[in-house]
Backbone as ProteinMPNN parsed JSONL, in Angstrom:
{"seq_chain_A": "XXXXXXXXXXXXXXXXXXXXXXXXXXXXXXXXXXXXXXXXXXXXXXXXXXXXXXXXXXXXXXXXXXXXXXXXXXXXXXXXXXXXXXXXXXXXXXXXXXXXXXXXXXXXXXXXXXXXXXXXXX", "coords_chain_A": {"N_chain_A": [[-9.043, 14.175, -29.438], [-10.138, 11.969, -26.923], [-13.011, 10.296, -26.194], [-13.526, 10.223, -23.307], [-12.003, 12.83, -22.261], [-13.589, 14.594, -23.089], [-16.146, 13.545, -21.757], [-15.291, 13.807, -19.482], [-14.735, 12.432, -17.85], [-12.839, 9.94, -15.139], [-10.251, 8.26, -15.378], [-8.555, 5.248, -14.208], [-5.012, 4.312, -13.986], [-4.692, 1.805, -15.279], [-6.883, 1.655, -17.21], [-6.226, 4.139, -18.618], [-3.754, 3.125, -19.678], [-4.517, 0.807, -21.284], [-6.539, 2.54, -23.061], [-5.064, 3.56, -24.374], [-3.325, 1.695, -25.439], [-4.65, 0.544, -27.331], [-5.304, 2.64, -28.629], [-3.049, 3.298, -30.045], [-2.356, 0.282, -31.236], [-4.69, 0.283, -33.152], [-4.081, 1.68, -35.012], [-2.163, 0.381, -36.722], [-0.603, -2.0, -38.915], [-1.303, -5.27, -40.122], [0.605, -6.657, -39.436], [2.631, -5.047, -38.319], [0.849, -4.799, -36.157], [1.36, -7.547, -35.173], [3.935, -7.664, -34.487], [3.891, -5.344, -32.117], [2.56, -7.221, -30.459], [4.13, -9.256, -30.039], [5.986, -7.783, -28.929], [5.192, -7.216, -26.748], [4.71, -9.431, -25.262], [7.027, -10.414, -25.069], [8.294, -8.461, -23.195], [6.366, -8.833, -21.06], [7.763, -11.433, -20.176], [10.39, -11.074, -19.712], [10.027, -9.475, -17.513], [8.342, -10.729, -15.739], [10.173, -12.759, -15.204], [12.594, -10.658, -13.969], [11.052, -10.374, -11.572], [10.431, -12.456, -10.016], [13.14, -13.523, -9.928], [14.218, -11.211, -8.406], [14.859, -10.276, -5.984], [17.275, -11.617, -5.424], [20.104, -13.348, -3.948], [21.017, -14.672, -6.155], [20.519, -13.135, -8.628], [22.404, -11.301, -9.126], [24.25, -13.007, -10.613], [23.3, -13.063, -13.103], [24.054, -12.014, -16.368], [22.285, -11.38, -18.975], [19.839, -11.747, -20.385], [17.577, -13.235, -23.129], [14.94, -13.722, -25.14], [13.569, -16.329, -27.105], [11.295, -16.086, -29.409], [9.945, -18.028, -31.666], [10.578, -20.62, -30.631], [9.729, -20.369, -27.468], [11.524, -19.655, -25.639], [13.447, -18.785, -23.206], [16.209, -18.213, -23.219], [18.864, -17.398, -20.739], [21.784, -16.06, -19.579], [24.573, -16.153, -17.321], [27.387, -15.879, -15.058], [28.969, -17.648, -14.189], [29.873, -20.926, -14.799], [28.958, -22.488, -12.468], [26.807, -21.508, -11.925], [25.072, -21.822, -14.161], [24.502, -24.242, -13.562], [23.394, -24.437, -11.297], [21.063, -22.325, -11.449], [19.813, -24.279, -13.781], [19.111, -26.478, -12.092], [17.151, -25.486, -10.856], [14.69, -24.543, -12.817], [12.627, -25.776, -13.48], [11.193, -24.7, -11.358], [11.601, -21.861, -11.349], [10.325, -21.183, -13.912], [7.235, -22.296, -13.16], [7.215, -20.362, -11.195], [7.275, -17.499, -12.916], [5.167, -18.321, -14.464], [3.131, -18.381, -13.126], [2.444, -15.745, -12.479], [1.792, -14.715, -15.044], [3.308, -15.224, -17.278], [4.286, -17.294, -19.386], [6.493, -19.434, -20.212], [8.063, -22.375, -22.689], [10.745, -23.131, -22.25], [13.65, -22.688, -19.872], [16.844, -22.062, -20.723], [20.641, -22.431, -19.755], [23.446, -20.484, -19.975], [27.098, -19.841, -19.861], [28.287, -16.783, -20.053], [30.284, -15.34, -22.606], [32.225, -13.34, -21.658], [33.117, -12.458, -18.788], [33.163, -11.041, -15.594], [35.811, -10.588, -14.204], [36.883, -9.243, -11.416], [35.557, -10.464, -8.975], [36.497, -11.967, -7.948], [39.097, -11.551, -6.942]], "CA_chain_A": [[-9.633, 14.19, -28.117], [-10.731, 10.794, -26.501], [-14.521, 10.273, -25.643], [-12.911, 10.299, -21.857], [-11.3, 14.013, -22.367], [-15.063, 15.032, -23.341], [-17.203, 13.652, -21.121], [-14.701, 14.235, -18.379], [-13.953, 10.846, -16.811], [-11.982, 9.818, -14.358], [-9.832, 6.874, -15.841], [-7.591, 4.661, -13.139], [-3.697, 4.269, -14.627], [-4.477, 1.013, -15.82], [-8.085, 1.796, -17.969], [-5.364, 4.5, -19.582], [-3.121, 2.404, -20.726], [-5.445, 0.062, -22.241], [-7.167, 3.35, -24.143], [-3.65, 4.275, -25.287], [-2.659, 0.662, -26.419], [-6.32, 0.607, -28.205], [-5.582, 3.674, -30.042], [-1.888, 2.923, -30.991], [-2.684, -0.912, -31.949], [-5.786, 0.076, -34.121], [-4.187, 2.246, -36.728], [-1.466, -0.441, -37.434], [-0.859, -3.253, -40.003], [-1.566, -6.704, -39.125], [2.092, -6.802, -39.593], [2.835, -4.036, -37.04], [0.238, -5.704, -34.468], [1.521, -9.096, -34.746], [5.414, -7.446, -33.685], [3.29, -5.028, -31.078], [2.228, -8.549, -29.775], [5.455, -9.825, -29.715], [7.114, -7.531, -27.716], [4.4, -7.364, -25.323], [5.461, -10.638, -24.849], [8.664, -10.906, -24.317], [8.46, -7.468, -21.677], [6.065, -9.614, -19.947], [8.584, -12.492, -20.177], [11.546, -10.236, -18.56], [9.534, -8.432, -16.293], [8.474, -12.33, -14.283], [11.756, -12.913, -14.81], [12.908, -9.946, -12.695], [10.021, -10.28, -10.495], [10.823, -14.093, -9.27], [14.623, -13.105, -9.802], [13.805, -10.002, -7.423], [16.099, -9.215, -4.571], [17.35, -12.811, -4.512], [21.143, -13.153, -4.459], [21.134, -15.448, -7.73], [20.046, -11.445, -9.722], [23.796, -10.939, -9.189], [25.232, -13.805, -11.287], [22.426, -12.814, -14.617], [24.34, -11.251, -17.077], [21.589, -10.96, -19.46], [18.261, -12.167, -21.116], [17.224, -12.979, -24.567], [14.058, -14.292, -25.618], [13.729, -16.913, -28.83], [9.907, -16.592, -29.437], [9.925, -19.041, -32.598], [10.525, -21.835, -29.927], [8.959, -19.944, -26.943], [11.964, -20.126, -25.054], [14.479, -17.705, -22.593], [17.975, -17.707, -22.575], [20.018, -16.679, -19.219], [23.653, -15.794, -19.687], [25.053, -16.248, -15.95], [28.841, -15.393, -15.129], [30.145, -18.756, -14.334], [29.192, -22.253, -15.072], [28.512, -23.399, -11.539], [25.486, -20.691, -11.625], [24.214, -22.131, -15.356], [24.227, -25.724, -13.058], [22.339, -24.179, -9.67], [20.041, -22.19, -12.338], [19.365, -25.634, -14.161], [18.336, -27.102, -11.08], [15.725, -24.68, -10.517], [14.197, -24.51, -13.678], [11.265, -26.109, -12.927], [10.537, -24.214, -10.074], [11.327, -20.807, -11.632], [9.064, -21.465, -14.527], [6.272, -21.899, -12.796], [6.725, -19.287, -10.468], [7.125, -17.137, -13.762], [3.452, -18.79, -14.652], [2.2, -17.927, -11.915], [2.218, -14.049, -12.652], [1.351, -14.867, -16.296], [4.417, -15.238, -18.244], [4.533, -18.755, -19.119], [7.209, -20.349, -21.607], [8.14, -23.775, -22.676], [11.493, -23.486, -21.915], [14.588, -21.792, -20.1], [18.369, -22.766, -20.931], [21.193, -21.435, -18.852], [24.073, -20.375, -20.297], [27.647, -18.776, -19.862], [28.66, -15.992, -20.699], [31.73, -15.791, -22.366], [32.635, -12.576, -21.124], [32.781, -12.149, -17.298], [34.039, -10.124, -14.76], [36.727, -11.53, -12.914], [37.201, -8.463, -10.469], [34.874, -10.548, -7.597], [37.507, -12.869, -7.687], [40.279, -10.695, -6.889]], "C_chain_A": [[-10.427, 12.891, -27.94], [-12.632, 11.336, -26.061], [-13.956, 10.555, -24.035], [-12.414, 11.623, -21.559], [-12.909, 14.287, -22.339], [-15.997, 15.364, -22.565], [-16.392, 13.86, -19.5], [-14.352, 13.407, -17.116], [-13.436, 10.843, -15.912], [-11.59, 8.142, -14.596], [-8.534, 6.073, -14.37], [-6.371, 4.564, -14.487], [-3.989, 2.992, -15.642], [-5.966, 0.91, -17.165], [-6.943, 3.197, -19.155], [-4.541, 4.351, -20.313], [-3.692, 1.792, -21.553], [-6.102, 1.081, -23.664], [-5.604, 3.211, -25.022], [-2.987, 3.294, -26.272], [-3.642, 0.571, -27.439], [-5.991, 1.52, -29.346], [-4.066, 3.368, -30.902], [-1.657, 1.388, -31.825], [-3.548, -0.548, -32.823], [-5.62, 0.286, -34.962], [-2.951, 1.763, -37.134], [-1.695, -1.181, -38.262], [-0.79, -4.403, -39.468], [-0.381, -6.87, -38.735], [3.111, -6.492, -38.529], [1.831, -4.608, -35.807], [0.559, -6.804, -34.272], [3.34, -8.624, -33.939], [4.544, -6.629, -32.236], [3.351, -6.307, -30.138], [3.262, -9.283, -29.341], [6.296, -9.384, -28.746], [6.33, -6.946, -26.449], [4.629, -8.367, -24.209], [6.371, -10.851, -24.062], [8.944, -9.422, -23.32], [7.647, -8.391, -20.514], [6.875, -11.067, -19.146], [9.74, -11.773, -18.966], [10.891, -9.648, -17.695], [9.112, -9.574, -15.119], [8.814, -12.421, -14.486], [12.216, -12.256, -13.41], [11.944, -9.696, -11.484], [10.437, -11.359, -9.605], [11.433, -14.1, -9.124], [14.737, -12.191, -8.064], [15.462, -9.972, -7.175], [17.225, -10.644, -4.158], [19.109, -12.639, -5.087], [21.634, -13.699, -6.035], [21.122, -14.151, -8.955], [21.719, -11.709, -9.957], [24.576, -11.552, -10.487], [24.407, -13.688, -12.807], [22.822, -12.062, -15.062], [23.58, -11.016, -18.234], [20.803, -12.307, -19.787], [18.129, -12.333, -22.425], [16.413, -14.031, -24.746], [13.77, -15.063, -26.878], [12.243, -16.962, -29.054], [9.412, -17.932, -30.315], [9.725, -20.393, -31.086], [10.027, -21.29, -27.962], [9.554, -19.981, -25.421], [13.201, -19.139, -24.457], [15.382, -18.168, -22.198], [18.487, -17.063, -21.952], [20.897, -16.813, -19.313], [23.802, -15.253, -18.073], [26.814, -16.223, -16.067], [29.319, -16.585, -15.327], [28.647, -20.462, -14.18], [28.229, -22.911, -13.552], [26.941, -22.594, -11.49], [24.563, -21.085, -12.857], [23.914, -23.757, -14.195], [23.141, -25.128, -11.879], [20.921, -23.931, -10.533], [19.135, -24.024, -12.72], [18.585, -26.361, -12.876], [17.048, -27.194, -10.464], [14.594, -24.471, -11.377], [13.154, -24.551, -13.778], [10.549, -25.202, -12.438], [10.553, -22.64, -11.032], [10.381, -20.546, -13.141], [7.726, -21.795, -14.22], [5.975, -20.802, -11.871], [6.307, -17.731, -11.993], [5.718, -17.262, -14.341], [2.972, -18.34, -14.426], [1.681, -16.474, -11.833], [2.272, -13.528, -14.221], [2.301, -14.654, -17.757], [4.866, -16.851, -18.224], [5.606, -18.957, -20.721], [7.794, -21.515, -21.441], [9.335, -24.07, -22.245], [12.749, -23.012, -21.593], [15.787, -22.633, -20.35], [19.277, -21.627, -20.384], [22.632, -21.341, -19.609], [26.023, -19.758, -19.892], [28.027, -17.801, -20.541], [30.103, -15.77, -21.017], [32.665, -14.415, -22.429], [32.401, -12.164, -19.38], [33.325, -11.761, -16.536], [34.43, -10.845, -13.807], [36.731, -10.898, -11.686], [36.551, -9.441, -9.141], [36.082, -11.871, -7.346], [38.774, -12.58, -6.594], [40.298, -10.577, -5.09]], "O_chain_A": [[-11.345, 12.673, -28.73], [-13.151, 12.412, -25.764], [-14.298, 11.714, -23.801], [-12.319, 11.738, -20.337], [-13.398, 14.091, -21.226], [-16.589, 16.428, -22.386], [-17.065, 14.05, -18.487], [-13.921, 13.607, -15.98], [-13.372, 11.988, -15.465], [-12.218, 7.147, -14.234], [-7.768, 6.828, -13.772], [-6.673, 4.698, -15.672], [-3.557, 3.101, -16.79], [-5.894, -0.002, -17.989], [-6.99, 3.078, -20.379], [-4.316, 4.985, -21.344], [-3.487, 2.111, -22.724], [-6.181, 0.703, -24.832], [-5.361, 2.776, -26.148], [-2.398, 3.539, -27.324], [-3.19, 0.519, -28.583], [-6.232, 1.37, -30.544], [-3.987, 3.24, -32.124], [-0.949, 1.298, -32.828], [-3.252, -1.216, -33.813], [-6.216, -0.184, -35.931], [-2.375, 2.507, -37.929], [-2.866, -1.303, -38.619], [-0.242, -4.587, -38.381], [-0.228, -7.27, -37.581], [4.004, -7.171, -38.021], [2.217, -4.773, -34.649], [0.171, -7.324, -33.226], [3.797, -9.252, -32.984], [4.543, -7.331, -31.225], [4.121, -6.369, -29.18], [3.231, -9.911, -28.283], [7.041, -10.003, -27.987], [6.783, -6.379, -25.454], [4.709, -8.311, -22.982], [6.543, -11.266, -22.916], [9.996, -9.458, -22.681], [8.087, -8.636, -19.39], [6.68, -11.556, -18.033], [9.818, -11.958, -17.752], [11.66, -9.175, -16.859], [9.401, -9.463, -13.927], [7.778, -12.461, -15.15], [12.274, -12.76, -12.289], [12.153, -8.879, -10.588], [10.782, -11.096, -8.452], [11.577, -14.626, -8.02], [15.207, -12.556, -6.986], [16.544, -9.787, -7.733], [17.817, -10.79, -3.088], [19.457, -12.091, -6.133], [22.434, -13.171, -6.807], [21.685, -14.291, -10.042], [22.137, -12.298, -10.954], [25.311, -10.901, -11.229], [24.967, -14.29, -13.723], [22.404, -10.977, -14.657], [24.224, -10.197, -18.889], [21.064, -13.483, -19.534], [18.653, -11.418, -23.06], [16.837, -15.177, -24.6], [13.721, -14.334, -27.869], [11.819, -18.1, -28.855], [8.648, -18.765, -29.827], [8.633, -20.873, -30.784], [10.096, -22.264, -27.211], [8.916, -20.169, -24.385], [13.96, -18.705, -25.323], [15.565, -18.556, -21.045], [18.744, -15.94, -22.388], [21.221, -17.986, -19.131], [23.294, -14.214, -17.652], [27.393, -16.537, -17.108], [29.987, -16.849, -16.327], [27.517, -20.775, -13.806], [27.188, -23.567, -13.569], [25.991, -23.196, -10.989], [23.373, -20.785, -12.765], [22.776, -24.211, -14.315], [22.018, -25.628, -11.814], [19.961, -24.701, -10.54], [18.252, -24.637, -12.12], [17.408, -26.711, -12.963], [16.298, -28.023, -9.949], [13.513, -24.223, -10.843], [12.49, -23.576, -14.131], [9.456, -24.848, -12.881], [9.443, -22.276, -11.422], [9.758, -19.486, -13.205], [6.937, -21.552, -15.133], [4.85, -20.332, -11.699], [5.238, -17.12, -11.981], [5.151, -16.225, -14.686], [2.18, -17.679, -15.098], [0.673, -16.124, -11.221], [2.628, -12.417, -14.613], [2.05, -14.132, -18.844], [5.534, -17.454, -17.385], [5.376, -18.658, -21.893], [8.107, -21.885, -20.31], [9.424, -25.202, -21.769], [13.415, -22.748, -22.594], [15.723, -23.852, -20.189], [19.041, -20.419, -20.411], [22.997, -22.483, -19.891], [25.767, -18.655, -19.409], [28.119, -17.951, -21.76], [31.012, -15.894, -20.195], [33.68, -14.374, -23.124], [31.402, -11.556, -18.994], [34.485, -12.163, -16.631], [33.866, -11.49, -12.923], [36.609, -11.64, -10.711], [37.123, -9.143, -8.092], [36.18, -12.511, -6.299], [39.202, -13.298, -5.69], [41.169, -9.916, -4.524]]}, "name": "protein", "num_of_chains": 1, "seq": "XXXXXXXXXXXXXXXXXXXXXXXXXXXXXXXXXXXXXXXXXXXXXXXXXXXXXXXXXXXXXXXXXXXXXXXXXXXXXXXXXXXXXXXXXXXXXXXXXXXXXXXXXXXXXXXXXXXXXXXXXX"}
């Protein structure tokens, strides 16, 4: 039972998470809080991703995500090359918008994927 259960609180959503990460970070190993930390990270990483991404037609052509933390840096697998070149272009720009809502990294690279669905072709 939390001190907050007790005295009968009234916690907002975001003062409960914080207890909850508090109590599940504390009785780890440095070992286990330094990965905790890590993939705090990289959700905050994909999450301004899909935030700046949003509703914009470019979402369409992101066939996935993968974070390299060692070098502090997100890989975008896009369907077709001309969308790793538009991406590239933007880079800049979508890294700091990414910043801007506190997910900052040193560096994205755009990639294809070398599986892709032809059907929009068709």
């Amino acid at each position: 039972m939390t001190t907050h259960e007790r005295n009968r609180t009234t916690l907002s959503l975001s003062q409960l998470a914080q207890t909850m990460r508090e109590q599940v970070f504390g009785g780890q190993t440095k070992e286990q809080q330094e990965q905790f930390i890590r993939a705090e990270k990289r959700a905050r990483i994909f999450h301004a991703w899909n935030t700046v991404i949003g509703k914009s037609r470019e979402k369409q052509h992101v066939t996935g995500l993968f974070y390299i933390p060692e070098k502090n840096e997100l890989l975008v697998y896009v369907d077709e090359p001309v969308w790793a070149q538009e991406f590239s272009m933007l880079r800049e720009i979508l890294r700091a918008r990414m910043a801007a809502i506190g997910a900052d990294v040193a560096h994205i690279s755009f990639k294809t994927s070398t599986h892709t669905n032809n059907s929009r072709r068709e």
